[in-house]
LUMBA-404125 format. One record per atom (N, C-alpha, C): residue number from 1; residue in one letter; atom name; x, y, z. Coordinates in steps of 0.02 Angstrom, whole numbers, padded with zeros to 5 digits. Example, Ala and Ser with C-alpha at 12.3 -4.5 7.8 and 13.67 -1.06 7.14 Angstrom:
<pts>
+------+------+------+--------+--------+--------+
: resi : resn : name :      x :      y :      z :
+------+------+------+--------+--------+--------+
:    1 :    A :    N :  00660 : -00284 :  00390 :
:    1 :    A :   CA :  00615 : -00225 :  00390 :
:    1 :    A :    C :  00660 : -00165 :  00390 :
:    2 :    S :    N :  00642 : -00112 :  00354 :
:    2 :    S :   CA :  00684 : -00053 :  00357 :
:    2 :    S :    C :  00645 :  00002 :  00394 :
+------+------+------+--------+--------+--------+
</pts>
This chain:
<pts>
+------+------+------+--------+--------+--------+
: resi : resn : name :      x :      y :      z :
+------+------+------+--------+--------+--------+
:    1 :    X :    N :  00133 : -00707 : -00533 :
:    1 :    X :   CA :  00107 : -00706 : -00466 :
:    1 :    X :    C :  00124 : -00639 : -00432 :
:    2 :    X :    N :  00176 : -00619 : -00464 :
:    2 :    X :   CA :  00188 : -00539 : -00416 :
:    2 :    X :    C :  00164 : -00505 : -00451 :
:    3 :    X :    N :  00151 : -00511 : -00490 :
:    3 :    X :   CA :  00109 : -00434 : -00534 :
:    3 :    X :    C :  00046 : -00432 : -00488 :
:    4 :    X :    N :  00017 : -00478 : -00493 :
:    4 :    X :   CA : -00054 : -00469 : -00416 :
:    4 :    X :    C : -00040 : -00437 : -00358 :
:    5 :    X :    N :  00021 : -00447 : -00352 :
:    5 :    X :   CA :  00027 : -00423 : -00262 :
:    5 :    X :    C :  00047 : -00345 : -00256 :
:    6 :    X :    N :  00063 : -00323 : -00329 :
:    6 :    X :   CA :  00087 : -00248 : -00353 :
:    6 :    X :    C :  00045 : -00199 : -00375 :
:    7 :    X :    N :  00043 : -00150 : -00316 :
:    7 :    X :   CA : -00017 : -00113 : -00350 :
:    7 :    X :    C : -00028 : -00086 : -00439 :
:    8 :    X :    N : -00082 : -00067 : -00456 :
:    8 :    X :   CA : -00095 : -00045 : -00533 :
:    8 :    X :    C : -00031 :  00005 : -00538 :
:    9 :    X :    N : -00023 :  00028 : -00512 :
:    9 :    X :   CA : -00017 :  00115 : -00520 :
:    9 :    X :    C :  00072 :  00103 : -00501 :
:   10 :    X :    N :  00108 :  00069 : -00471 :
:   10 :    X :   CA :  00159 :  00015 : -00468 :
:   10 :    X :    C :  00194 : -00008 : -00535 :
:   11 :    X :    N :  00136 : -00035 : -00551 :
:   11 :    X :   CA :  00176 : -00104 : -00614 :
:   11 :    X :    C :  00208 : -00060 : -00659 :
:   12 :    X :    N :  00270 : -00087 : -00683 :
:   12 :    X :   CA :  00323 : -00077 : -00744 :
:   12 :    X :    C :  00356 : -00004 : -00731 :
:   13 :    X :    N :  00357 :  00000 : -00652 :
:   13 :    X :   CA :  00407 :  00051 : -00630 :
:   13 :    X :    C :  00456 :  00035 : -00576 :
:   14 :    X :    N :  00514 :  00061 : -00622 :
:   14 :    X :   CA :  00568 :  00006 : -00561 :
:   14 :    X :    C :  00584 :  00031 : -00506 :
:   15 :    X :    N :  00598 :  00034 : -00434 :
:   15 :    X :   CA :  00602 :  00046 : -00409 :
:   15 :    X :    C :  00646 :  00123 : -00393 :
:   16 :    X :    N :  00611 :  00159 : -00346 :
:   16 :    X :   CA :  00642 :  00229 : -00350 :
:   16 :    X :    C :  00707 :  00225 : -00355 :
:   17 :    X :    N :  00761 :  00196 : -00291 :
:   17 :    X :   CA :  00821 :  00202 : -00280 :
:   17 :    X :    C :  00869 :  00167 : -00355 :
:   18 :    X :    N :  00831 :  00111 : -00375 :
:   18 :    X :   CA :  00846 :  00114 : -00491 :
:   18 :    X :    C :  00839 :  00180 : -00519 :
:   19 :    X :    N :  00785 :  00176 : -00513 :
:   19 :    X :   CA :  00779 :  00244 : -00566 :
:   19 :    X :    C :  00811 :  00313 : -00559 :
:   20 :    X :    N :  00835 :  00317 : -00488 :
:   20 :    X :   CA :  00897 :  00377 : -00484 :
:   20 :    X :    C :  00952 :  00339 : -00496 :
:   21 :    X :    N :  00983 :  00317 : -00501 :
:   21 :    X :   CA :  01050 :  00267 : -00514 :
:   21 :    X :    C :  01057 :  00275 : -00611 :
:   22 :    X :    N :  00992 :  00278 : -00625 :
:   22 :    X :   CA :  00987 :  00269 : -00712 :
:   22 :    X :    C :  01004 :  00341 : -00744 :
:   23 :    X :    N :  01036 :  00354 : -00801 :
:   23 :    X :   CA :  01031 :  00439 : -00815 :
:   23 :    X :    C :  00981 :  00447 : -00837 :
:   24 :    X :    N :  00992 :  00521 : -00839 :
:   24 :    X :   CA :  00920 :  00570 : -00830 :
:   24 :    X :    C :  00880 :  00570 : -00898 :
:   25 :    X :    N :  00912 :  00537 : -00951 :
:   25 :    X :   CA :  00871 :  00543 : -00998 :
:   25 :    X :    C :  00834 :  00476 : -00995 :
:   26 :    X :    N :  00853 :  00402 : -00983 :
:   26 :    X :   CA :  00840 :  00341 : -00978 :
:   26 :    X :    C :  00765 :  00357 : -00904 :
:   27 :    X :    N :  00771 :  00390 : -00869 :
:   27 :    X :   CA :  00764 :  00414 : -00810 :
:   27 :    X :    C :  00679 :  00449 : -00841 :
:   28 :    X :    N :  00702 :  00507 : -00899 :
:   28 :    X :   CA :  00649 :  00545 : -00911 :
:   28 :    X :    C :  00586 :  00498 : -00975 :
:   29 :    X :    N :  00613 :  00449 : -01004 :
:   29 :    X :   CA :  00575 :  00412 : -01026 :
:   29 :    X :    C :  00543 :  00362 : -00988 :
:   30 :    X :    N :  00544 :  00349 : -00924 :
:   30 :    X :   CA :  00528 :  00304 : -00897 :
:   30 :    X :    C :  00475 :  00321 : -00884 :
:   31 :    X :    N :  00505 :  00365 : -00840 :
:   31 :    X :   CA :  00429 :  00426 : -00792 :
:   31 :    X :    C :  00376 :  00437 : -00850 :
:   32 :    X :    N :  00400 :  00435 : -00900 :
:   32 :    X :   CA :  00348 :  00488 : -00975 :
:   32 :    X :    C :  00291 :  00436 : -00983 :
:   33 :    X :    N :  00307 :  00366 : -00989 :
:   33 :    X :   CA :  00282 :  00314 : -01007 :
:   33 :    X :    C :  00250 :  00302 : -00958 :
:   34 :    X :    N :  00273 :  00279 : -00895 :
:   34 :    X :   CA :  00228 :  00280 : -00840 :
:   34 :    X :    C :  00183 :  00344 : -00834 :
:   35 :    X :    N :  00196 :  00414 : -00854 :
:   35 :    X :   CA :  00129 :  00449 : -00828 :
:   35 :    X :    C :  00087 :  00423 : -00899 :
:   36 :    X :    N :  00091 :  00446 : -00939 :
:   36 :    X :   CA :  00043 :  00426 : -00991 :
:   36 :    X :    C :  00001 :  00321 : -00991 :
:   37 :    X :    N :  00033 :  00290 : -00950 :
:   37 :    X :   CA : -00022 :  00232 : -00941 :
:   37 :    X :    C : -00023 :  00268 : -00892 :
:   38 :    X :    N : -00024 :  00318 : -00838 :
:   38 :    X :   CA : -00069 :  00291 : -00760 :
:   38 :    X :    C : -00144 :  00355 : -00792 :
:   39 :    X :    N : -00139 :  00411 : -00849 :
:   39 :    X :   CA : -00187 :  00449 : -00857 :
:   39 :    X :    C : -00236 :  00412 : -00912 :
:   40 :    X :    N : -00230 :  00391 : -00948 :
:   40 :    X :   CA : -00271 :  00318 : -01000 :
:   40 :    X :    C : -00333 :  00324 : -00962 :
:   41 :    X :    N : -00342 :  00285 : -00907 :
:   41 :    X :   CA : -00411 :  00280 : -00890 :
:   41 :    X :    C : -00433 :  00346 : -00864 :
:   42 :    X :    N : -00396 :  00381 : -00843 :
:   42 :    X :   CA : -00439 :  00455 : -00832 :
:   42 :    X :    C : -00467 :  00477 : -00889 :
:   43 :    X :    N : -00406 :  00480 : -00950 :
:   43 :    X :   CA : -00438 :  00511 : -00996 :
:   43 :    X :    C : -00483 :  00491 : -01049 :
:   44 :    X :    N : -00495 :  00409 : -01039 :
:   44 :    X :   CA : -00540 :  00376 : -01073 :
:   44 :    X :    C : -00505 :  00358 : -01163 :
:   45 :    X :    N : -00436 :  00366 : -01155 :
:   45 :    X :   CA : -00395 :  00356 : -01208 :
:   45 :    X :    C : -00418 :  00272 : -01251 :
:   46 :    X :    N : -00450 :  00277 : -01315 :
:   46 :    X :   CA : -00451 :  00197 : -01325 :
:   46 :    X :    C : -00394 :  00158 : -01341 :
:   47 :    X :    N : -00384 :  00092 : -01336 :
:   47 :    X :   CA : -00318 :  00054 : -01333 :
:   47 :    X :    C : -00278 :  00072 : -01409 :
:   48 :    X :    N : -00315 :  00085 : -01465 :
:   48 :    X :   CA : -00274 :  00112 : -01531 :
:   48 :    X :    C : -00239 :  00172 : -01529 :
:   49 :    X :    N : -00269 :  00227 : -01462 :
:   49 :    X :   CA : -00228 :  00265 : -01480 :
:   49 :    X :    C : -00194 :  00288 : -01413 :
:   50 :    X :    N : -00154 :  00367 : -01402 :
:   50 :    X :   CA : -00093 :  00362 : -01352 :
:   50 :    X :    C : -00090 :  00443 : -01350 :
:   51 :    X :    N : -00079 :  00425 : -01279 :
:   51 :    X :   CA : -00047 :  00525 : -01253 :
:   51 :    X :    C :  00005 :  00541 : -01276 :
:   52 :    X :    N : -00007 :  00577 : -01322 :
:   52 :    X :   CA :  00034 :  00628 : -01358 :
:   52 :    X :    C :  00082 :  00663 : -01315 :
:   53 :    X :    N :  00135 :  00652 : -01284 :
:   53 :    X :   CA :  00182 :  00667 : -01268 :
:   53 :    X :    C :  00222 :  00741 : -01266 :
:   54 :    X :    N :  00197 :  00761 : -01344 :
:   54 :    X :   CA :  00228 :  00845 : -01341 :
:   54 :    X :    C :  00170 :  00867 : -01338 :
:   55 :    X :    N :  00100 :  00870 : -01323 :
:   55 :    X :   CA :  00068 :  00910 : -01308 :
:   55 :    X :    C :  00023 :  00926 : -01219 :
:   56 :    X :    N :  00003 :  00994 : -01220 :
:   56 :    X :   CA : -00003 :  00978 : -01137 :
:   56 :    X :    C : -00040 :  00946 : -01135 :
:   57 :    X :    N : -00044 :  00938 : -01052 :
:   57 :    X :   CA : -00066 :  00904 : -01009 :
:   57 :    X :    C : -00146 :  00919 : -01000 :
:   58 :    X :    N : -00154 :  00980 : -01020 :
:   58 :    X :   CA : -00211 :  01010 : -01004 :
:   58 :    X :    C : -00272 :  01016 : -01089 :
:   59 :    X :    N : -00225 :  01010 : -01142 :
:   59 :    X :   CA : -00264 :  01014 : -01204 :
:   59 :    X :    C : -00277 :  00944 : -01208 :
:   60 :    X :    N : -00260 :  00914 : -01162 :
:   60 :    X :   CA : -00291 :  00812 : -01167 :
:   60 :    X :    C : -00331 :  00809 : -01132 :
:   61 :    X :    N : -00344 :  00864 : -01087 :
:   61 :    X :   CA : -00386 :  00844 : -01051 :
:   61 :    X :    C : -00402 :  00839 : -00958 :
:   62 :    X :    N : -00331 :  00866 : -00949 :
:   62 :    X :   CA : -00299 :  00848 : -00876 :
:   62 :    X :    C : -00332 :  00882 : -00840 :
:   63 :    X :    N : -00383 :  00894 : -00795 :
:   63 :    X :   CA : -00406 :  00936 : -00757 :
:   63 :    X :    C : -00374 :  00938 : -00691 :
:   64 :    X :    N : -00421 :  00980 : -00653 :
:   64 :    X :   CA : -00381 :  00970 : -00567 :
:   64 :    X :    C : -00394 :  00905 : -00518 :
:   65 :    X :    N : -00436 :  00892 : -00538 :
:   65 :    X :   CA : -00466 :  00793 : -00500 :
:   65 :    X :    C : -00416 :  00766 : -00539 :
:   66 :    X :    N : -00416 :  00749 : -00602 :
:   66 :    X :   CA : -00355 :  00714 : -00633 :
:   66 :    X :    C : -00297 :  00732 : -00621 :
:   67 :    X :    N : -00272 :  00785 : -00613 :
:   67 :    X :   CA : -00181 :  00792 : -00580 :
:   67 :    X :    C : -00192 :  00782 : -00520 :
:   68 :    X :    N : -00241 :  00794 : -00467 :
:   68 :    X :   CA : -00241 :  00773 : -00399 :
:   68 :    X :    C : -00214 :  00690 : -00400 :
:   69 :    X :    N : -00244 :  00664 : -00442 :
:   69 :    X :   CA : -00245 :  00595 : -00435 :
:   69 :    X :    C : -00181 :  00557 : -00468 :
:   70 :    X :    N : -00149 :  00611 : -00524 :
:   70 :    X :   CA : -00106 :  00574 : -00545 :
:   70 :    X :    C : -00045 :  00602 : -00492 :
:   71 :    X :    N : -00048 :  00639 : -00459 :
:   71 :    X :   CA :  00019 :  00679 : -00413 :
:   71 :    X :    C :  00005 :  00656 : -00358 :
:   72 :    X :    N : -00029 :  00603 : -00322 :
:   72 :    X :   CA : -00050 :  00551 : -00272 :
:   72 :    X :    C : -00013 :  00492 : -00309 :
:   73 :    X :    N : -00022 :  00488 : -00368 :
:   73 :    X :   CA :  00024 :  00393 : -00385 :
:   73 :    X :    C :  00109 :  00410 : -00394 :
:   74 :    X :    N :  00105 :  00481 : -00425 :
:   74 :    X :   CA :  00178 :  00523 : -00440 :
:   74 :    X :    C :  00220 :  00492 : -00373 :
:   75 :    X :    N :  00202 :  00528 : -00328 :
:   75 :    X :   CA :  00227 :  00534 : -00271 :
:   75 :    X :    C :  00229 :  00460 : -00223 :
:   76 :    X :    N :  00187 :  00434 : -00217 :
:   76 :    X :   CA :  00192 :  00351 : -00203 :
:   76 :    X :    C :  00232 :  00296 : -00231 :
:   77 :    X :    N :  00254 :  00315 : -00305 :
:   77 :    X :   CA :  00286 :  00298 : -00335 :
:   77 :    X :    C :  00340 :  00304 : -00361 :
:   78 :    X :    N :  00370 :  00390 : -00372 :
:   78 :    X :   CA :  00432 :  00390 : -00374 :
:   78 :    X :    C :  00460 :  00431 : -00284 :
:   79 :    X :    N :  00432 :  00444 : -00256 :
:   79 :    X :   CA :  00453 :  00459 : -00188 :
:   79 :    X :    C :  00477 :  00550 : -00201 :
:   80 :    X :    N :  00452 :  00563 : -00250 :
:   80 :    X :   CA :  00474 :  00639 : -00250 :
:   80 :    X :    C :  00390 :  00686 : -00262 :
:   81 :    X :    N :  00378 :  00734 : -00208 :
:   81 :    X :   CA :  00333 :  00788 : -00206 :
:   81 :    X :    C :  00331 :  00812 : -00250 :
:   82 :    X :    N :  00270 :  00826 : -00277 :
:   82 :    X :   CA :  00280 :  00870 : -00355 :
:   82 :    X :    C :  00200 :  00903 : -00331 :
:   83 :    X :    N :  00182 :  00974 : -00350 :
:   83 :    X :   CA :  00143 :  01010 : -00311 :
:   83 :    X :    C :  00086 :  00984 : -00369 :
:   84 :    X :    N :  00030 :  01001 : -00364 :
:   84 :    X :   CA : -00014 :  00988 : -00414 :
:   84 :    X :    C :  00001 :  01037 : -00465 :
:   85 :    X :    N : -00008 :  01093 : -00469 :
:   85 :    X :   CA :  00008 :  01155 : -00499 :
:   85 :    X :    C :  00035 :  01143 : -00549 :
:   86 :    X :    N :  00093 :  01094 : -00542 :
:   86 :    X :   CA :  00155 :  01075 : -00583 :
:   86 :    X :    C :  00115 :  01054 : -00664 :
:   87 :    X :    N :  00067 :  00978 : -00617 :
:   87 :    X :   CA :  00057 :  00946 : -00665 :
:   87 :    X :    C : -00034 :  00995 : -00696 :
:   88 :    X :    N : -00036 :  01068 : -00693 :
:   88 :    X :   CA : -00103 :  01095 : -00737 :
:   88 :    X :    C : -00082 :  01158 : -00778 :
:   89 :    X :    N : -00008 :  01162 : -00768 :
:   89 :    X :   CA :  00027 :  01213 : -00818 :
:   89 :    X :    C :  00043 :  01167 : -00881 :
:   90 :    X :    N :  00032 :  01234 : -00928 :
:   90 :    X :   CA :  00030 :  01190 : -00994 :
:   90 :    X :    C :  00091 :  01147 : -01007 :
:   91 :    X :    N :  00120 :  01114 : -00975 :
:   91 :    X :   CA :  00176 :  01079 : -00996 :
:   91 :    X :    C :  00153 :  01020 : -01033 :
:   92 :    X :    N :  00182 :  00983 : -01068 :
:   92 :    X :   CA :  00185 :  00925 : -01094 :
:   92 :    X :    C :  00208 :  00862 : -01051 :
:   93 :    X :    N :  00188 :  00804 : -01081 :
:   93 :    X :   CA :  00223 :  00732 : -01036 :
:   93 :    X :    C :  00277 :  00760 : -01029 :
:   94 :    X :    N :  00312 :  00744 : -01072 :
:   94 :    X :   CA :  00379 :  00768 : -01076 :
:   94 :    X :    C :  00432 :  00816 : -01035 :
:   95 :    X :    N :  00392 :  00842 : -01025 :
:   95 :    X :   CA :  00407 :  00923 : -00975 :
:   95 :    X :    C :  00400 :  00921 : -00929 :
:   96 :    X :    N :  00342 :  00870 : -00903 :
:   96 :    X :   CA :  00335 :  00857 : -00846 :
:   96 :    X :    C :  00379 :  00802 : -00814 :
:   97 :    X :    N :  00392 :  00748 : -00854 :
:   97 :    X :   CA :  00436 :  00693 : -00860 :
:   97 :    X :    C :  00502 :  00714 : -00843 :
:   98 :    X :    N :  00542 :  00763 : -00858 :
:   98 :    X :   CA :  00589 :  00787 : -00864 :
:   98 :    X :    C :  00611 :  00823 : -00794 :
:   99 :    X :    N :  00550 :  00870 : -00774 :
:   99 :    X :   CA :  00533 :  00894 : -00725 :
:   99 :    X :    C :  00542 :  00845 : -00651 :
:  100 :    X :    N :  00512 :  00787 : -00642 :
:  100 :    X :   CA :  00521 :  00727 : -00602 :
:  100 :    X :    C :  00604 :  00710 : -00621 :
:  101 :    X :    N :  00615 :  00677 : -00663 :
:  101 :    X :   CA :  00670 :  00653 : -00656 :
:  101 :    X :    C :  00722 :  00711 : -00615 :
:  102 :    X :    N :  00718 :  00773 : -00630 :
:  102 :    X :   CA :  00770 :  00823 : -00611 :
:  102 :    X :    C :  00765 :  00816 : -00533 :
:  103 :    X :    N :  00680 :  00808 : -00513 :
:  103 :    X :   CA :  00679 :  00820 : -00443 :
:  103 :    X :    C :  00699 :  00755 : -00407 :
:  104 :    X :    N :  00711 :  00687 : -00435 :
:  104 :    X :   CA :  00752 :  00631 : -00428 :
:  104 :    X :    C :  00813 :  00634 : -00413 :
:  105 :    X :    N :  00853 :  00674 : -00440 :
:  105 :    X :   CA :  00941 :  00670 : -00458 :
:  105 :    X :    C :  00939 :  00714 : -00392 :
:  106 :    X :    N :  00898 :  00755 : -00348 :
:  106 :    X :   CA :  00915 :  00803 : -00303 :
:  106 :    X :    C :  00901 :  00751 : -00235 :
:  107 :    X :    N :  00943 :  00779 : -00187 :
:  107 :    X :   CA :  00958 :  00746 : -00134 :
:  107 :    X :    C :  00900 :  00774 : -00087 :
:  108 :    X :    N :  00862 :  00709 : -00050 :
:  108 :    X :   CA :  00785 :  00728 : -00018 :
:  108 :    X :    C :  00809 :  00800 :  00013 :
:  109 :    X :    N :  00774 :  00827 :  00033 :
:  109 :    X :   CA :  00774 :  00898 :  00058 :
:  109 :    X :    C :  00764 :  00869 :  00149 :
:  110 :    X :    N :  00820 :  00875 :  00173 :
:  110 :    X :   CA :  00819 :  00879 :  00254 :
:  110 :    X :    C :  00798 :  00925 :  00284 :
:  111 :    X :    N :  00754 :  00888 :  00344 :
:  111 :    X :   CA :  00707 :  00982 :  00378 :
:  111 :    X :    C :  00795 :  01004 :  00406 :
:  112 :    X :    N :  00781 :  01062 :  00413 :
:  112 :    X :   CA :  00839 :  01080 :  00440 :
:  112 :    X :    C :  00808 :  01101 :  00519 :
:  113 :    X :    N :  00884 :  01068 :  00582 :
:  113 :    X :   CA :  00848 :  01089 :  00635 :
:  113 :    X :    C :  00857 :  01158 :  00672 :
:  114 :    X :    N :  00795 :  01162 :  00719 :
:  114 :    X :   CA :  00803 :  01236 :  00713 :
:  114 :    X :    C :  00851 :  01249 :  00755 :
:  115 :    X :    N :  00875 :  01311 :  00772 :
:  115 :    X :   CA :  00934 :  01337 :  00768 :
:  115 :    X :    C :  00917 :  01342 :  00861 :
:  116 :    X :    N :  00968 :  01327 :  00888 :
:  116 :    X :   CA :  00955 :  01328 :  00974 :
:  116 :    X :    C :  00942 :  01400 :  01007 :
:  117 :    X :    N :  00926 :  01417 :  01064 :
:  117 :    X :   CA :  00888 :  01477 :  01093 :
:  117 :    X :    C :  00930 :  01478 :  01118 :
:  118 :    X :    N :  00973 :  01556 :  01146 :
:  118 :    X :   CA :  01012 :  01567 :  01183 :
:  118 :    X :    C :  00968 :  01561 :  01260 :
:  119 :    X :    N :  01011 :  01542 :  01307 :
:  119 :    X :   CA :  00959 :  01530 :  01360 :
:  119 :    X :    C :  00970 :  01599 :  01420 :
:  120 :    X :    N :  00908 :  01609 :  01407 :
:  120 :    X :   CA :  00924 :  01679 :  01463 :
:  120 :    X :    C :  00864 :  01645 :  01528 :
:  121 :    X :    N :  00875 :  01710 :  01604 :
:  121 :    X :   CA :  00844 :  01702 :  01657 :
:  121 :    X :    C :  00764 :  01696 :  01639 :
:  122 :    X :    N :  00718 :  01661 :  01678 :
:  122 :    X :   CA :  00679 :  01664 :  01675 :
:  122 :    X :    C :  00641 :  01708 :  01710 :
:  123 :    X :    N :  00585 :  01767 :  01670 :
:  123 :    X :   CA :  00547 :  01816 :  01725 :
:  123 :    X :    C :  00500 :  01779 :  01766 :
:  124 :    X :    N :  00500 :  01808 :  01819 :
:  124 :    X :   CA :  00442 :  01807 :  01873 :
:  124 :    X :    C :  00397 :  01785 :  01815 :
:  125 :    X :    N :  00352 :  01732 :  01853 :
:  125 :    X :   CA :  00279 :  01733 :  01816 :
:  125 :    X :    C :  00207 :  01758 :  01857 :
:  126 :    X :    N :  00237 :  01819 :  01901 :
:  126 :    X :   CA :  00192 :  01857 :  01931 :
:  126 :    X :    C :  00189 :  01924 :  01899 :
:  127 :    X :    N :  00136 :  01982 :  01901 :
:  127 :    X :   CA :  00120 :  02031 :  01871 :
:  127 :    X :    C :  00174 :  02095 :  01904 :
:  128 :    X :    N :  00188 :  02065 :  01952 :
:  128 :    X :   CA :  00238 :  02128 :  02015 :
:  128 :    X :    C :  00327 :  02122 :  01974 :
:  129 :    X :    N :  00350 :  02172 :  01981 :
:  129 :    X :   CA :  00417 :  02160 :  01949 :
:  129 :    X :    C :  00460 :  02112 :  02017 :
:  130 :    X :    N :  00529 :  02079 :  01987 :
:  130 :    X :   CA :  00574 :  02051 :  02023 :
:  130 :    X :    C :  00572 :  02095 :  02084 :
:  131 :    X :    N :  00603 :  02057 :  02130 :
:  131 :    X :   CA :  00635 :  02108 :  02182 :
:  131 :    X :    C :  00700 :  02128 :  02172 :
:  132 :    X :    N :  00687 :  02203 :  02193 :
:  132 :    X :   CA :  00761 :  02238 :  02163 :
:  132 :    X :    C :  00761 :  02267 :  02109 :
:  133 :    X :    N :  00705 :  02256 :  02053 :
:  133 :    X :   CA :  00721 :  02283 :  01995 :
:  133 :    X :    C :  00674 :  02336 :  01997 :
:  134 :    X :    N :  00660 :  02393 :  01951 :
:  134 :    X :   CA :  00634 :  02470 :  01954 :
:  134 :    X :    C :  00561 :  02425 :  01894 :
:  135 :    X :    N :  00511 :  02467 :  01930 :
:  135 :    X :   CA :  00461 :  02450 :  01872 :
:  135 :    X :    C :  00484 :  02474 :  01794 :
:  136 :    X :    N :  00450 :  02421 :  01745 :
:  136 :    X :   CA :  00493 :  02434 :  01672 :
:  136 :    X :    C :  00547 :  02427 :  01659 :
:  137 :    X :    N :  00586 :  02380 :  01676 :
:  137 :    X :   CA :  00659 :  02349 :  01684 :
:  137 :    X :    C :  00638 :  02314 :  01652 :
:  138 :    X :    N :  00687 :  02260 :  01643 :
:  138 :    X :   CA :  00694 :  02203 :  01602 :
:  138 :    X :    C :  00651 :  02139 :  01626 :
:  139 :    X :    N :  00632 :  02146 :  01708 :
:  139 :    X :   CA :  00567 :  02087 :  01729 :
:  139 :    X :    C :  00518 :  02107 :  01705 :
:  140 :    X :    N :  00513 :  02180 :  01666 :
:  140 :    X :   CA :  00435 :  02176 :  01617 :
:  140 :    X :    C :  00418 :  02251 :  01644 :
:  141 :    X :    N :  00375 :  02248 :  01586 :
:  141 :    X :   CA :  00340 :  02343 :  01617 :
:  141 :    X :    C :  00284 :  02356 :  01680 :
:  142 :    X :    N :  00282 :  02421 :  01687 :
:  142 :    X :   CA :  00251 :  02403 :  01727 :
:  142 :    X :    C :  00170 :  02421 :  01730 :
:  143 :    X :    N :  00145 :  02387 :  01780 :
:  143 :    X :   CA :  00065 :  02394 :  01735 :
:  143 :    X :    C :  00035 :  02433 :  01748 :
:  144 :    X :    N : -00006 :  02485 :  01719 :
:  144 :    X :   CA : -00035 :  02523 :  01744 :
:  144 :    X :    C : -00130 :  02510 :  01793 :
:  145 :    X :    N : -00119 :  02560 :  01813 :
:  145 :    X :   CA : -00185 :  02531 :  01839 :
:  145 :    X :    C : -00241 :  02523 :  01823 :
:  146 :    X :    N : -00300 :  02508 :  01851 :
:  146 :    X :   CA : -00377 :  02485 :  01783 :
:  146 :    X :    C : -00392 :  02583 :  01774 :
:  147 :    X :    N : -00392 :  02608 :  01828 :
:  147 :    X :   CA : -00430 :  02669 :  01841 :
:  147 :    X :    C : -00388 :  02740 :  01788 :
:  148 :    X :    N : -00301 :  02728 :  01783 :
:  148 :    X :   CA : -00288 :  02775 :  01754 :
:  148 :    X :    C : -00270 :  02747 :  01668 :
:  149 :    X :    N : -00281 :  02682 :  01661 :
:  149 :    X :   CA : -00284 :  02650 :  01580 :
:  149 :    X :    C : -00355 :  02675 :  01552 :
:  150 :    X :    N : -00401 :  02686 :  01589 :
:  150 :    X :   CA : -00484 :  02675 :  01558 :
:  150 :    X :    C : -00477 :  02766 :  01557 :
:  151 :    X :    N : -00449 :  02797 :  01586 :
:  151 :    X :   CA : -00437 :  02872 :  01578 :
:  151 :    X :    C : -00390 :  02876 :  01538 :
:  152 :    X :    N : -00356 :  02870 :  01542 :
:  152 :    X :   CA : -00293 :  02880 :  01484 :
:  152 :    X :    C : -00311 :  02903 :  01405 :
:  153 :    X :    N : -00308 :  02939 :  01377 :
:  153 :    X :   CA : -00334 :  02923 :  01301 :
:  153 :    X :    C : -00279 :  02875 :  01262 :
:  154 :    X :    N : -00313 :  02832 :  01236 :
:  154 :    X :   CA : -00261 :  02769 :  01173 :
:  154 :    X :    C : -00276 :  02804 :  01113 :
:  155 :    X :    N : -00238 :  02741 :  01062 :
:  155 :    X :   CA : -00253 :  02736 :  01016 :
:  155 :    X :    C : -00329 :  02725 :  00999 :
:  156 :    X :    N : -00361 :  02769 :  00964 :
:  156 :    X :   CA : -00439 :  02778 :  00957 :
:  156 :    X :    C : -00465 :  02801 :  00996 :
:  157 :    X :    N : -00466 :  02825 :  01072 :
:  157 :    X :   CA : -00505 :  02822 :  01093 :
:  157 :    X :    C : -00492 :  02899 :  01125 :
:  158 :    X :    N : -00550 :  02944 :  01116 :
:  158 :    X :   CA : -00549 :  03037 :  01141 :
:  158 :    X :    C : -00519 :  03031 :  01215 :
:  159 :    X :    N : -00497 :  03075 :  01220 :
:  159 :    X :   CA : -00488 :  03097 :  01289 :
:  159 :    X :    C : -00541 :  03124 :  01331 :
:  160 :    X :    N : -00575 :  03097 :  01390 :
:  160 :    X :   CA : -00597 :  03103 :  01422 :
:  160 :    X :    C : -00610 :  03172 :  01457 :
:  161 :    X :    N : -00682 :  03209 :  01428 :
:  161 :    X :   CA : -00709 :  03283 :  01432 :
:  161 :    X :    C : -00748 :  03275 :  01504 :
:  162 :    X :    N : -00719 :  03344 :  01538 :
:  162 :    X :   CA : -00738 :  03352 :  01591 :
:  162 :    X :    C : -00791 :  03384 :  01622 :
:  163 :    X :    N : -00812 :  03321 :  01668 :
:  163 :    X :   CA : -00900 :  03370 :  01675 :
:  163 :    X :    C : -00904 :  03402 :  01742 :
:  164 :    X :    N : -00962 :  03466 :  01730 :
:  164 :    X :   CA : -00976 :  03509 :  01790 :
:  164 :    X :    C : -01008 :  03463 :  01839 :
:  165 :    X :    N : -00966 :  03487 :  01919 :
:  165 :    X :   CA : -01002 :  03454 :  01946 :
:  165 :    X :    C : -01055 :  03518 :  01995 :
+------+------+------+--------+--------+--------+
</pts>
């Protein structure tokens, strides 16, 4: 009756917080066995025969829709991120198997928080400097005007040739 209520992609994998508790080699056969039944129907494997284990992932057949899909049950199932990438380099079950379990034995990765702002004054949120302070101080620079910015020569742009009047 509980095998029904357990998803496909689920069955005959013991629970994450088991399977880190188990060593890493007990650990790396588990995972091996579980990826090779969850790729079977991708790869159209018939019931006589079986994913070859030392060979890749990719000479069986593994494309990028197929590791998308198997690194969606990966991750639902053993609770550890594994990039797709992982699973379209030529590695083998095995390698890859091995690969998971390692990222099992590691302790989840905590965001780390960010680091606090020293708290300084707040500037004016007007264009005019503080009172008291010299234009270009520390309440901000100061702005020039529309008439001598559009004269000014910048970056790119010629200096302004003078005509007869």
């Amino acid at each position: 009756m509980l095998e029904q209520t357990v998803p496909l992609h689920l069955r005959g994998l013991p629970e994450p917080r088991v399977l880190r508790a188990a060593g890493i080699d007990i650990r790396t056969r588990i995972i091996e066995r579980y990826i090779c039944r969850q790729l079977e129907p991708y790869l159209h494997v018939p019931p006589a025969h079986r994913i070859a284990v030392d060979r890749s992932l990719r000479s069986q057949g593994v494309d990028s829709i197929t590791a998308l899909a198997l690194r969606r049950k990966l991750v639902a199932a053993l609770g550890v991120d594994v990039p797709a990438a992982d699973l379209l380099r030529d590695d083998s079950v095995t390698e890859v198997a091995a690969l998971l379990a390692t990222l099992m034995t590691e302790p989840p990765a905590a965001t780390p928080a960010p680091a606090p702002r020293p708290s300084a004054p707040e500037a004016p949120h007007s264009g005019a400097p503080a009172a008291g302070s010299p234009a270009g101080s520390a309440a901000g620079p100061a702005v020039e005007s529309t008439a001598e910015s559009a004269a000014a020569p910048g970056p790119g742009r010629a200096a302004p040739v003078p005509t007869a009047s």
